[in-house]
N, C-alpha and C positions, 0 to 999 in steps of 0.2 A: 335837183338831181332826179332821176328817172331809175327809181328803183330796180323795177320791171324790164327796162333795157339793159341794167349793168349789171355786172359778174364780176362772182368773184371766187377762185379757183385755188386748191391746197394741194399739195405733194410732200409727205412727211416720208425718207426712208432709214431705211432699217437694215441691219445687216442680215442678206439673203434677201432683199424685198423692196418693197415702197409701196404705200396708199395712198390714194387719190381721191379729191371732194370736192365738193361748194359750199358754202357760205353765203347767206344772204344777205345784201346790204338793205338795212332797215330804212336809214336816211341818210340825207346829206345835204350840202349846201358847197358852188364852188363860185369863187368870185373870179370875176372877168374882168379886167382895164383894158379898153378896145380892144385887139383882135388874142390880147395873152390871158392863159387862166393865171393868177396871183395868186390864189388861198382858197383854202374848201377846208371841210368838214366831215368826216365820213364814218357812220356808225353802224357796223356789223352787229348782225343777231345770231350770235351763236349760238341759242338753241335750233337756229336750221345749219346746223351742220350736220352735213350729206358723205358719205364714201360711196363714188362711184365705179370702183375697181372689185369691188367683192360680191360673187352674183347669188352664194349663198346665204340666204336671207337672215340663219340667224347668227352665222362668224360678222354676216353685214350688221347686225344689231349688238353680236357686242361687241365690236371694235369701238361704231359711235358711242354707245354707251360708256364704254372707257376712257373715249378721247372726250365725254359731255364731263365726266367726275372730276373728282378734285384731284389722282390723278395726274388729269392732262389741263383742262382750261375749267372747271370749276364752276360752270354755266349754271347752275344754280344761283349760288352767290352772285355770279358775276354774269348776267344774261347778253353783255353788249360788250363789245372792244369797242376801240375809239384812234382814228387817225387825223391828227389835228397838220396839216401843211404850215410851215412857220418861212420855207421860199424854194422858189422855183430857179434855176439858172440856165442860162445856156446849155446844152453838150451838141462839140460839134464832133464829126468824123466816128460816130459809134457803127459800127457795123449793121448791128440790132434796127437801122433807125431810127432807134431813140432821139429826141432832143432837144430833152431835157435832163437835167438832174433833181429831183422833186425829196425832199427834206422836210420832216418832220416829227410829232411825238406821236406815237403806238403807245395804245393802251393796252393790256391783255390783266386780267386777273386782279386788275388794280395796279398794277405795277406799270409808270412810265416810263419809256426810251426814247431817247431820239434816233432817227430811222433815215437814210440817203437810199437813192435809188434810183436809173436812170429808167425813162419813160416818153413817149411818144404824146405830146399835146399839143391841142392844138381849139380856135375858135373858129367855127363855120357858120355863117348863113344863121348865126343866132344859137348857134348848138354846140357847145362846149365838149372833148373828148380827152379821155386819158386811158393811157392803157402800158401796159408793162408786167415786169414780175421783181418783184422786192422778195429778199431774202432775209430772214427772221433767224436770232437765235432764240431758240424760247428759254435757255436756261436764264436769259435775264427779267424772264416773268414767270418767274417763279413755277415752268412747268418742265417739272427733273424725272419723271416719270421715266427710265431705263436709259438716263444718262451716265455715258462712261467717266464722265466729269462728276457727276457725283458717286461712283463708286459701282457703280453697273458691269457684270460682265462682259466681255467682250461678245461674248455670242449672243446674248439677247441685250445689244447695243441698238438704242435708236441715236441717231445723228440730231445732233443742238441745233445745228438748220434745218428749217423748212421755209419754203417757196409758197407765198402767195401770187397768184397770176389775175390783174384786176382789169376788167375793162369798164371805164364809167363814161355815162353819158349823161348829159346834163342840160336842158332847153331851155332858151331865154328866161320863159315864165318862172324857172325857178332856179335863175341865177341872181344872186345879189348884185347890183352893178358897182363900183367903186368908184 
């Protein structure tokens, strides 16, 4: 995988609001069987997480700082998520042009899920691509931090989903082949 070329993009909101980031993908690894990806590996470093919607520098340091604690995702303890692919399917007729449905375990905080989502892949000229946005509840890893589902006011409600938007790219040299 190609660090450096792939993204990866958050939208958590809120009522009256939403913020917006990145996240660094640390590594990765995606398997190719001629022209389709089959499997990969992908591990986020969440101590680079970024909000890129807040221009004042220090509501912008402590939003991240809240969202790095325990909290929200724990990134002490826990410095890396993990998205392991377990299969890839068909989708046909998505709007999105999507087409695929990409299926796997999400790690966050220690806490595994399994995770569906449709996505755009594809094998070129040696260069593997995926890209999409998966949508996440986080109360099922453990991060309840102004969830109404745990007992959170209404007004100061954050929404159990949040939207990761991922694009990877991935070059022969550091594809595994099957």
């Amino acid at each position: 995988m190609q660090p450096q070329l792939s993204s990866l993009g958050w939208l958590g909101k809120k009522v009256g609001g939403q913020h917006t980031g990145t996240i660094n993908l640390k590594e990765g690894t995606v398997q190719v069987k001629g022209s389709q990806i089959v499997g990969g590996t992908f591990v986020a470093d969440m101590a680079s997480l970024k909000n890129t919607d807040l221009t004042d520098a220090d509501y912008n340091a402590k939003l991240v700082g809240h969202l790095k604690s325990d909290d929200f995702f724990g990134v002490e303890k826990n410095p890396t998520a993990t998205f392991v692919i377990t299969s890839i399917k068909p989708l046909k007729g998505d709007a999105a042009g999507n087409n695929a449905t990409v299926t796997g375990n999400l790690t966050i905080k220690g806490k595994t899920n399994p995770l569906s989502f449709p996505a755009k892949v594809g094998v070129k000229n040696g260069v593997a691509a995926a890209s999409g946005t998966a949508t996440i509840d986080r109360s099922k890893y453990d991060v309840k931090y102004g969830s109404t589902f745990f007992g959170a006011a209404a007004d100061k409600a954050i929404d159990d989903n949040f939207t990761l938007t991922f694009n990877v790219i991935a070059k022969a040299d550091g594809v595994a082949k099957r």
